[in-house]
N, C-alpha and C positions, 0 to 999 in steps of 0.2 A: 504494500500500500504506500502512495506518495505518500509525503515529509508534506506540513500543511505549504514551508519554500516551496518546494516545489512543484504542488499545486496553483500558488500564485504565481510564479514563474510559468507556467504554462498556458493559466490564463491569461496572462500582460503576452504572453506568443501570439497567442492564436486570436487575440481581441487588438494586438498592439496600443497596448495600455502602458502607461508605467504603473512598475508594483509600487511605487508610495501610494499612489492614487487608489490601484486597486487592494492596498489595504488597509488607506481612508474607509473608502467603501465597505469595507467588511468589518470595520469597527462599529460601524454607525450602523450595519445591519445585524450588527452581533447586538448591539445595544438596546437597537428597537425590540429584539425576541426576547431580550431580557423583562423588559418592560412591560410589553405584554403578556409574559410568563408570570410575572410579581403579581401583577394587577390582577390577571384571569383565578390566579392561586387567592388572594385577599378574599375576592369575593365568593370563590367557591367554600372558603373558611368561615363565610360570615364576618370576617373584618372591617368588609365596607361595604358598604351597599349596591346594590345594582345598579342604581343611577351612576355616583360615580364612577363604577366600573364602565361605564357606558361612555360616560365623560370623556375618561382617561385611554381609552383603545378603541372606542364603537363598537355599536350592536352587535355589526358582524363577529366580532372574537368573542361579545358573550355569549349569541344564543349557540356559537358552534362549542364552547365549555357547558352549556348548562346541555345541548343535545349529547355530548359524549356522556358527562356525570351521569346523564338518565338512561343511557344505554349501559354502560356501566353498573346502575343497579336494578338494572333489570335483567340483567343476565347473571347477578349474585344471586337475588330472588326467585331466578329459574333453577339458577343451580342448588340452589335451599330446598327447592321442591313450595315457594311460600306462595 
């Protein structure tokens, strides 16, 4: 498996990019999954509410977190037999 270098160095080849730029880029996209991972996790804890949640990343990241969680226990409670 590539080295994550050399992965950017492949992609700065084949896009002719520079790698500071393309990992500008992947800072800032590492950052945003962060963010929407933090925020999706809060609300699924009950830490903050949905609105904020909604606020902070939009509808789309929450109802596709509250459609996993309910797939998720619904497939516990099959497996329960409940």
């Amino acid at each position: 498996m590539a080295s994550t270098l050399e992965k950017l160095e492949t992609i700065a080849r084949l896009t002719n990019q520079d790698v500071t730029h393309l990992l500008a880029r992947a800072i800032e996209l590492g950052v945003e999954q962060l963010w929407v991972q933090t925020i999706v996790d809060l609300y699924l804890k009950g830490q903050i509410p949905r609105e904020e949640a909604i606020q902070a990343v939009g509808l789309k990241w929450v109802e596709r977190a509250e459609q996993i969680r309910d797939a998720v226990l619904e497939d516990v409670r099959w497996g329960l037999g409940l």
